[in-house]
Structures are given as structure tokens and as C-alpha cells.
VMD Tcl script that draws the C-alpha trace (Angstrom):
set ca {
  {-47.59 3.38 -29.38}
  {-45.43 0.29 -29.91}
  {-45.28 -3.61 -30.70}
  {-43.91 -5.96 -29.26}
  {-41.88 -8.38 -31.02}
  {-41.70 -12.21 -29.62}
  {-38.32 -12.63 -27.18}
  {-37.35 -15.70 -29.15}
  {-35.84 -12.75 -31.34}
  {-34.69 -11.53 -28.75}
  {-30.75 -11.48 -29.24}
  {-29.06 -9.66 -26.58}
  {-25.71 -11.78 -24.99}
  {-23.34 -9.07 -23.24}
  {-21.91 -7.37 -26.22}
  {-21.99 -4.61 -24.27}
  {-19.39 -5.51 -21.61}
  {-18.12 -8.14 -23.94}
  {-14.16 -6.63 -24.43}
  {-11.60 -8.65 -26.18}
  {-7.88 -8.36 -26.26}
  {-5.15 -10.67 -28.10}
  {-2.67 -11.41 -25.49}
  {-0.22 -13.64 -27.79}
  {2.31 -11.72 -28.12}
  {2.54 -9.06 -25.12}
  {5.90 -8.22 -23.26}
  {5.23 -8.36 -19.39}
  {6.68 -6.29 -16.83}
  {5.95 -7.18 -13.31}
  {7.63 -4.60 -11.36}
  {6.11 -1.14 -12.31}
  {2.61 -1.52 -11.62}
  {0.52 -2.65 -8.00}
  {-1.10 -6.34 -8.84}
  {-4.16 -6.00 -11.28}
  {-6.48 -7.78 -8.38}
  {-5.01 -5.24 -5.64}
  {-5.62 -2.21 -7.97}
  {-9.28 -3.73 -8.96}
  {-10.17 -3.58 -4.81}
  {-8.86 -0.56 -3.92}
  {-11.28 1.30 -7.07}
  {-14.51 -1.13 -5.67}
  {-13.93 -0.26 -2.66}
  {-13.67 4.12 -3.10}
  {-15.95 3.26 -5.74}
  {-19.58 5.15 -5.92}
  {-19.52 6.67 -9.33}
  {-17.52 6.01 -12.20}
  {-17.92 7.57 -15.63}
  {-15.55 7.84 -18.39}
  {-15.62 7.72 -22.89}
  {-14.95 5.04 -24.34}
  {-13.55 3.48 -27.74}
  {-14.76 0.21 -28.46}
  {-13.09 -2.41 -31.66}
  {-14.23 -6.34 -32.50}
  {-11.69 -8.26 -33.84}
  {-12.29 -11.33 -35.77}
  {-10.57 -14.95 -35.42}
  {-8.44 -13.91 -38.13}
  {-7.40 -10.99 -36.20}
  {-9.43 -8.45 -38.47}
  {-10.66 -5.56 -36.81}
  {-13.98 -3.79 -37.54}
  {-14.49 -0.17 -37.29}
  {-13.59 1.33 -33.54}
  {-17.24 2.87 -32.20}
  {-17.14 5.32 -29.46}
  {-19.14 6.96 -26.43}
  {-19.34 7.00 -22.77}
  {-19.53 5.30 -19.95}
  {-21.03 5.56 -16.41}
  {-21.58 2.92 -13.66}
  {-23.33 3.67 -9.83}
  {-23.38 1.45 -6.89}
  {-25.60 -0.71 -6.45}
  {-25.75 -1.95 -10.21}
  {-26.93 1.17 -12.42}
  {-24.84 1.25 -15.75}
  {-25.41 3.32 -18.79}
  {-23.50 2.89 -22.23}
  {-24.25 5.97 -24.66}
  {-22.87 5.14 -28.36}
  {-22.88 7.83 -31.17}
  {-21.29 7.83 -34.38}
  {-22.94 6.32 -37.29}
  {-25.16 3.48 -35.60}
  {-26.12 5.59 -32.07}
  {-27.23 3.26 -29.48}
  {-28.06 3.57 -25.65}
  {-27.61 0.54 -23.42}
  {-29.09 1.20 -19.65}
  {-29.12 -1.47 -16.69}
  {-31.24 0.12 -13.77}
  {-31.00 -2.84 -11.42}
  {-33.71 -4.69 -12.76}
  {-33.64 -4.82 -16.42}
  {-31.38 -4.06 -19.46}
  {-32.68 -1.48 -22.34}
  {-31.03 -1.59 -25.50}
  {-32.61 1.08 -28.04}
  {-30.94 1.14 -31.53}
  {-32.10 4.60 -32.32}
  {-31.69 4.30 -36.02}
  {-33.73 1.44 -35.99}
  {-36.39 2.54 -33.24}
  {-35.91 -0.81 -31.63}
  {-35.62 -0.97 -28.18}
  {-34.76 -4.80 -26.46}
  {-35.30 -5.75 -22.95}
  {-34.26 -8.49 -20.55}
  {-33.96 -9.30 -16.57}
  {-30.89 -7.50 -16.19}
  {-28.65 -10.12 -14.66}
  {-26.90 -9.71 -10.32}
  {-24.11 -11.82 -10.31}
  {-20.39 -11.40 -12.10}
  {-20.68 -14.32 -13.84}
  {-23.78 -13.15 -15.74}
  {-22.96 -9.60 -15.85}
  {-18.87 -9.00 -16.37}
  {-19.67 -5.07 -15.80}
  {-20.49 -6.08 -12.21}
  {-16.99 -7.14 -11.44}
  {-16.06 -3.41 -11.35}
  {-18.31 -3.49 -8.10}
  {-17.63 -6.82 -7.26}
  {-14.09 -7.99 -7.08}
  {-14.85 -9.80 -3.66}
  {-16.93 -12.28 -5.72}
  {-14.83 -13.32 -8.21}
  {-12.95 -16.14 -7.29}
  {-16.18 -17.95 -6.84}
  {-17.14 -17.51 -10.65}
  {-13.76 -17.32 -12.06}
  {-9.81 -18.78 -12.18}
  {-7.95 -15.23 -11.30}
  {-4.36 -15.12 -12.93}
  {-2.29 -11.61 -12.29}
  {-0.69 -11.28 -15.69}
  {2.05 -8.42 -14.79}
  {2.00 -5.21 -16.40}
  {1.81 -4.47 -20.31}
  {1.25 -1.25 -22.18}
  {1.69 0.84 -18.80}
  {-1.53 -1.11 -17.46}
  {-2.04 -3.84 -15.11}
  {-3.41 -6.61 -16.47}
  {-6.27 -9.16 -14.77}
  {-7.33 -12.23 -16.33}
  {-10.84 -14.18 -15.39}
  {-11.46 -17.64 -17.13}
  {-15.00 -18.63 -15.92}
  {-15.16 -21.55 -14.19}
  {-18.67 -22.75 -15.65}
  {-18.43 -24.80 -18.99}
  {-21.31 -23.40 -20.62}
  {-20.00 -19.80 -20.13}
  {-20.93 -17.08 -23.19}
  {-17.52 -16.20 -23.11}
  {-14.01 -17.94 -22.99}
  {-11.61 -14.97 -21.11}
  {-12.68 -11.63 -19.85}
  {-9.06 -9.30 -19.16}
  {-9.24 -5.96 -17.39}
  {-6.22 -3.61 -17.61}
  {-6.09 -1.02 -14.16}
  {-3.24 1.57 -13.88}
  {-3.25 3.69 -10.82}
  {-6.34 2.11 -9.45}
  {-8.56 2.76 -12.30}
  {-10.00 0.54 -15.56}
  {-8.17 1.79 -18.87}
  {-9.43 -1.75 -20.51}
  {-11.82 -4.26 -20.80}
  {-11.21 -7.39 -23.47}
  {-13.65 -10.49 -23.69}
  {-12.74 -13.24 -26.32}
  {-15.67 -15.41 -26.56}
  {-16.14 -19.54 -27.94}
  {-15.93 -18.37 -31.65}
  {-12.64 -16.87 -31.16}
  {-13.76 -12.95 -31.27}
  {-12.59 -10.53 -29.30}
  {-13.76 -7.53 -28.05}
  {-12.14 -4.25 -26.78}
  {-12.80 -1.46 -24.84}
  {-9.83 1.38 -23.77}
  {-11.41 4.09 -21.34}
  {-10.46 7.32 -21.26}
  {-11.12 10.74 -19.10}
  {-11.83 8.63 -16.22}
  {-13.72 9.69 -13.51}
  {-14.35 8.70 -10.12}
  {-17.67 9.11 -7.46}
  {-18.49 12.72 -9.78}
  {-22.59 13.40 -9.17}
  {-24.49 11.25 -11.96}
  {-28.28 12.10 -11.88}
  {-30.42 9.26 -10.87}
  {-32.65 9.61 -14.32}
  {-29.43 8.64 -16.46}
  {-30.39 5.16 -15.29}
  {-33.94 5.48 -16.19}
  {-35.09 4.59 -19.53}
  {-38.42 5.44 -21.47}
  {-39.95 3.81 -24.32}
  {-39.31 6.05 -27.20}
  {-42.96 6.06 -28.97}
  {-43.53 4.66 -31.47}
  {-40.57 2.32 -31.23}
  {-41.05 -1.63 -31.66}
  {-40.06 -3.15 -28.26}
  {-38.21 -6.85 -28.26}
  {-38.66 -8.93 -25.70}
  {-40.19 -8.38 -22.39}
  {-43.22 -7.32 -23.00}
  {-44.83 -6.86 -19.61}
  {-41.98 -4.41 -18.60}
  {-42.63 -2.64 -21.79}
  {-46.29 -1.71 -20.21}
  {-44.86 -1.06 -16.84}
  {-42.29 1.31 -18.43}
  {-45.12 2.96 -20.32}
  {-47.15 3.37 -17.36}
  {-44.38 4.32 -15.18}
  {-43.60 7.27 -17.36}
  {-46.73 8.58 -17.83}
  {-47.12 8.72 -13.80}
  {-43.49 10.44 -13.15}
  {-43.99 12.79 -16.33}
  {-40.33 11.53 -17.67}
  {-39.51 11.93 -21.22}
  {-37.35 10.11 -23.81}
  {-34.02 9.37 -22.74}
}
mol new
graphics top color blue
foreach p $ca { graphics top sphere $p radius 0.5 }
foreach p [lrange $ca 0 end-1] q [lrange $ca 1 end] { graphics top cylinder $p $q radius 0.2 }
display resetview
């Protein structure tokens, strides 16, 4: 079985689609690339599947970086996401439209939370989103640098968890995502072996309560997840 843990501990934010990027000093070329906005809607718009690996570094205000972590990546229409990190601290990270799992699988912890519909909640959405954007955010094309095509969001909301987001697109597909938040961190992701509307099983999105793991947050949907597996006969994930 498991416990649940009060959700005042509950300490989630969007780490996970949190990228940040120091633009200071990048060299823009505006003449090699299709605009980052026009390259964003064409990939929504073919867009069913996406999956891809991932590297992922945090860099400090003073412009330390941390160790680079690693995994994949895979996103379905209408809002399914799944981040799968290995390496020394493993972690799975799975949206499936109505909440958010996070399960540290050192730690056996598993967090949950309403998984959040709008871009300016959720910055993954924006890959299936692009229509809605202006409404949350000030769009600036920023040219092209390092090959990519380079989109910058500054949310229009004051009380925003994060200052910038950036997304880099080269021939209609994200290479990067960069957040830098209020505290002057920034967070990167570069994508790699990209792939576009490949068949992703419906149970990647599904998540089960490892047992005996303590659960933080949401504690009715921890029941309903336990029930829910027992009924379809789903495993761990």
C-alpha cells in the first residue's frame, strides 16, 4: 500500500517544461531560417505524435551549470505528455489530460496535481497550441541562431512562475526549449532524434501507483488510480 503525504508539501512548479537559455550574447541571422512562429504552426498543425531524447542542463544566476540529465520525450494530441529520465536520479513525469504524475523512483515518491489546459499554465501545451499564444504571451521572432529558429514568449500575467520561455524550431521541428524563471535560473532542453505522428501506445500515458510508494498530494486520485488499476489489470509503469 501507500501514504499519502499532505499537498502543502507538495512542490511541483513546471520544472519539467521549465527550459532556460542565456540569450546575451547570441549572433542573429534572419535570413536562413522560416520565422520561429511560422515553423511552430506548420509542426501543430501536422502534429499528432511527437517523440524525441532529450538532454536537459540548469544554469544558475551566476551562469553555473549543473550536471546535463537525459531521457525522452513524447507528446499526443489532445494533451498526453510523458518525460522518462534515467541516469543517476531516474524519474518519470506523465500528464494524461487530467493530472500530472511525478514518481522519483529512487525515492518511491510519486506527486500528483490537476494537470493544468491552458499555455499559460502548461508551456508544453504551446507545442499543440500556437493559435493561443498571443493571448497569454508578448511573441517576439528573434531570427535565427545556432542553425535554429528562435521564438520568444514573455507572459503577459505579472504573477507568472516564469520570466521568458524561448523555443528554437529548424525545419519545422523543436530542437530547444529554455525557461529563465524570477530567480534568474535557467533551464534547457536540446531535442534530438525527433520524431513526428510515429504510433505511441495509449498506456505510455497511463500511470500506476508503484506499491508501496508514498504518494504527495492528491490524495483522492491516488485511490482512483489504485482502483482504476486493479479493474484494467495494468501494471507499474
Amino acid at each position: 500500500m501507500f501514504k499519502v503525504i499532505p499537498s502543502s508539501l507538495l512542490v511541483l512548479g513546471l520544472l519539467f517544461f521549465q527550459p532556460n537559455l542565456a540569450i546575451a550574447e547570441i549572433e542573429v541571422d534572419t535570413n536562413t531560417q522560416p520565422q520561429a512562429f511560422e515553423q511552430l504552426q506548420h509542426f501543430a498543425n501536422s502534429l499528432n505524435t511527437f517523440s524525441a531524447s532529450f538532454e536537459q542542463v540548469v544554469l544558475s544566476p551566476n551562469g553555473h551549470s549543473g550536471d546535463i540529465v537525459s531521457g525522452t520525450f513524447s507528446l499526443s494530441r489532445p494533451n498526453l505528455f510523458r518525460w522518462d529520465y534515467v541516469g543517476d536520479f531516474p524519474q518519470l513525469i506523465i500528464g494524461d489530460g487530467s493530472k500530472i504524475w511525478i514518481y522519483d523512483i529512487e525515492l518511491e515518491q510519486v506527486s500528483v496535481k490537476a494537470q493544468p489546459q491552458t499555455v499559460e499554465e502548461s508551456p508544453v501545451l504551446l507545442l499543440l497550441q500556437p493559435d493561443s499564444l498571443e493571448q497569454y504571451f508578448t511573441v517576439a521572432d528573434l531570427g535565427v541562431v545556432e542553425g535554429m529558429a528562435l521564438l520568444s514568449l514573455t507572459p503577459k500575467a505579472v504573477d507568472s512562475a516564469f520570466q521568458r520561455l524561448l523555443i528554437g524550431l529548424r525545419n519545422n521541428m523543436p530542437d530547444l526549449l529554455v525557461l529563465e524563471d524570477g530567480f534568474g535560473q535557467r533551464t534547457e532542453i536540446r531535442f534530438s532524434q525527433q520524431l513526428i505522428n510515429q504510433v505511441i501506445e495509449p498506456a505510455q500515458y497511463i500511470f500506476v501507483i508503484p506499491a508501496g510508494s508514498d504518494v504527495i498530494g492528491d490524495g483522492n486520485a491516488a485511490e482512483d488510480n489504485i482502483e482504476n488499476s486493479k479493474e484494467s489489470g495494468l501494471g507499474q509503469p
